[in-house]
C-alpha positions in Angstrom: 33.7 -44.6 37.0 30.4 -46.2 37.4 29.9 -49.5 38.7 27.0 -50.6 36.9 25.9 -50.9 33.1 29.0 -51.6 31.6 29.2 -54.3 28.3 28.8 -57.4 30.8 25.7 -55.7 32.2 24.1 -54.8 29.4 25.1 -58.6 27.8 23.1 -59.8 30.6 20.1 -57.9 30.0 19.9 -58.3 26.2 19.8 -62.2 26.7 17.5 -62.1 28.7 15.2 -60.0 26.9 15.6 -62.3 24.1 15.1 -65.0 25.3 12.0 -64.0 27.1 10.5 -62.1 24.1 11.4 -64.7 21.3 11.1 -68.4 23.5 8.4 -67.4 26.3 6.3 -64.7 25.2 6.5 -65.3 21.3 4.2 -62.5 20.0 5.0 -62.0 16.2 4.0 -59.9 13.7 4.3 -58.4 10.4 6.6 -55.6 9.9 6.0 -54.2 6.0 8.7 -51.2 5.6 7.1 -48.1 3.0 9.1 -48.6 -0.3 10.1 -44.7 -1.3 11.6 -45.2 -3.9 8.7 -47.1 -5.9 6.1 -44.6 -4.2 6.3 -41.9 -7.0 5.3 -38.5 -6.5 3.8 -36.0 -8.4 4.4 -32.4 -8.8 2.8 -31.7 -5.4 4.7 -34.3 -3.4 1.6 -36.5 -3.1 1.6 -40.3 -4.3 -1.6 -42.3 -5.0 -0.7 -45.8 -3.7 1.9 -46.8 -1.5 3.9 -49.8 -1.7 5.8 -51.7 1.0 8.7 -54.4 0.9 8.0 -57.8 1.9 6.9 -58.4 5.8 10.0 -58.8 7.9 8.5 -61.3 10.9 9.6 -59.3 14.4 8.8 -60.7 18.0 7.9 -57.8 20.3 6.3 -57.0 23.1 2.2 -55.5 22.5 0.3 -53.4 25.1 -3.3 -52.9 23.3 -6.2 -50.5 24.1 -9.9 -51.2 23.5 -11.6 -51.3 20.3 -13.9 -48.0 20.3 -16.7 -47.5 17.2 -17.9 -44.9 16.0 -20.9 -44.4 13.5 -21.9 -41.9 10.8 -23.8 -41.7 7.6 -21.0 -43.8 5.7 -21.6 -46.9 8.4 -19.3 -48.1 11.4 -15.8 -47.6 11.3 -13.4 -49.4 14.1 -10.3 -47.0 16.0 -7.7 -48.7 18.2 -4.6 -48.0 18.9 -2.0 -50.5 19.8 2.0 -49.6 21.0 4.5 -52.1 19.9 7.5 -52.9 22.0 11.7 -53.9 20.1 14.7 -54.5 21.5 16.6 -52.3 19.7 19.7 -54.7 19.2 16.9 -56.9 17.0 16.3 -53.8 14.5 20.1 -53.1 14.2 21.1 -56.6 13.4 18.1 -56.7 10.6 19.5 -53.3 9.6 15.4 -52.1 9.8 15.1 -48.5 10.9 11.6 -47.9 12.1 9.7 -44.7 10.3 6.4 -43.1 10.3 4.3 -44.7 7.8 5.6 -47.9 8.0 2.7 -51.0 9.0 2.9 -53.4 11.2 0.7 -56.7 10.8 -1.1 -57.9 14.3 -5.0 -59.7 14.6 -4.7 -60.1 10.6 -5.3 -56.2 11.3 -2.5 -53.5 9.4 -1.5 -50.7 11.9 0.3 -47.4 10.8 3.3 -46.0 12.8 2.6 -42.7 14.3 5.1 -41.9 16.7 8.5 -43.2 17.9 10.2 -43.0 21.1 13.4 -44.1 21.7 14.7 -42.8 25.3 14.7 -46.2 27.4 18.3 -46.2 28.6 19.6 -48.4 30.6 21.3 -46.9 33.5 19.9 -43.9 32.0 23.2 -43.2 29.9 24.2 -43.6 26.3 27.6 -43.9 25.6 27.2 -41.3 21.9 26.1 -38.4 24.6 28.8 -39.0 26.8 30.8 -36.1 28.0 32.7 -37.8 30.6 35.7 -40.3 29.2 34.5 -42.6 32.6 31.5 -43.5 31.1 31.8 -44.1 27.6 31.7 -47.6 27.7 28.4 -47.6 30.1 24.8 -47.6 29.2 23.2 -48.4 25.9 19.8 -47.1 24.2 17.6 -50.3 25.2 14.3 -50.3 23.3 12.1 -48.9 20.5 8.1 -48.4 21.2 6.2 -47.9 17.9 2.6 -46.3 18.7 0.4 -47.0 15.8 -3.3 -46.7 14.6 -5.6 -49.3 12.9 -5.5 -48.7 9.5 -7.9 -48.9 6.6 -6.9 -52.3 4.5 -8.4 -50.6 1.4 -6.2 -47.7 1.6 -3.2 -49.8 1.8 -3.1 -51.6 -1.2 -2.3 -54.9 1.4 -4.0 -58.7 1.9 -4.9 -59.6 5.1 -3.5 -62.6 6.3 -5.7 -65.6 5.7 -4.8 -68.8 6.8 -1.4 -68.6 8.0 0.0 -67.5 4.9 1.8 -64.0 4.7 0.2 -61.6 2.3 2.5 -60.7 -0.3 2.9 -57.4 -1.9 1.4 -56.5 -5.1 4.7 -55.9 -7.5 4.9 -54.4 -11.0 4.7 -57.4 -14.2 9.1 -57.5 -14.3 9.5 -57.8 -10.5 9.4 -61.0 -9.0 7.9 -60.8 -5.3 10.0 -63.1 -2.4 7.1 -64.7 -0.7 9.2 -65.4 1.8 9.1 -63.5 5.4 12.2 -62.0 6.5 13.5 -63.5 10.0 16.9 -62.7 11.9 19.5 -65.4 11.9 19.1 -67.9 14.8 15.1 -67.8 15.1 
């Protein structure tokens, strides 16, 4: 039986995370979740436009590369790519599972998911992949990293944020948009 990373351990360490990434650091962003089922398709599996669900503010942790430009005979375009850092406890008590395609809103830039990795563990164990009955109740999947791209606010069918206000997504005529962002309960 292991003596460390049981449910006190890991209590410990999600506090403290919180409290460090919500009240100290307080980086937010924008998290807009891809709609599928108003994203129709036609026959080839293709949409035209996508459309997203209201952003859902997040904090997180944001490790950025530099800004590189590049020039052809269309004019300048911008790359960067940026890696955006969750507690995963934060994403499962908003009940918001993280996908490819989904944008995240940083710099009043949009950024598209293109990877995920989930394998921070802490005391390298997870207690679903258990084989021992000794530690089952030891270790816990920790975080979610999001890499991402810039992305193209044109192609997105998105508003930039202009002062302080949250864009809001464009919604058919009978919808009625909530302008309101999304935050978890005790922020």
């Amino acid at each position: 039986m292991p003596l460390f990373g049981g449910s006190r351990d890991i209590s410990l360490f999600r506090n403290m995370n919180k409290e460090l990434i919500n009240d100290i650091i307080q980086t937010e962003i924008g998290y807009y979740k891809l709609s599928l089922e108003d994203n129709p398709a036609n026959v080839y599996g293709e949409t035209q436009g996508k459309v997203y669900y209201e952003p859902t503010r997040l904090s997180c942790l944001i490790t950025k590369t530099d800004q590189s430009w590049n020039a052809d005979e269309f004019g300048f375009d911008v790359n960067q790519t940026v890696q955006f850092s969750f507690l995963r406890n934060t994403l499962v008590g908003l009940n918001l599972v993280p996908e490819i395609g989904d944008i995240v809103l940083f710099n009043n830039n949009f950024f598209e998911v293109d990877t995920l990795i989930e394998n921070q563990y802490i005391v390298g164990k997870v207690p679903d992949y258990s084989i021992s009955d000794d530690t089952r109740d030891f270790g816990t999947s920790f975080s979610i990293i999001l890499n991402t791209h810039i992305s193209r606010v044109e192609k997105l069918n998105l508003i930039p944020l202009r002062s302080g206000v949250y864009p809001s997504t464009p919604r058919d005529a009978g919808q009625s948009p909530a302008n309101e962002i999304q935050t978890p309960n005790g922020w």
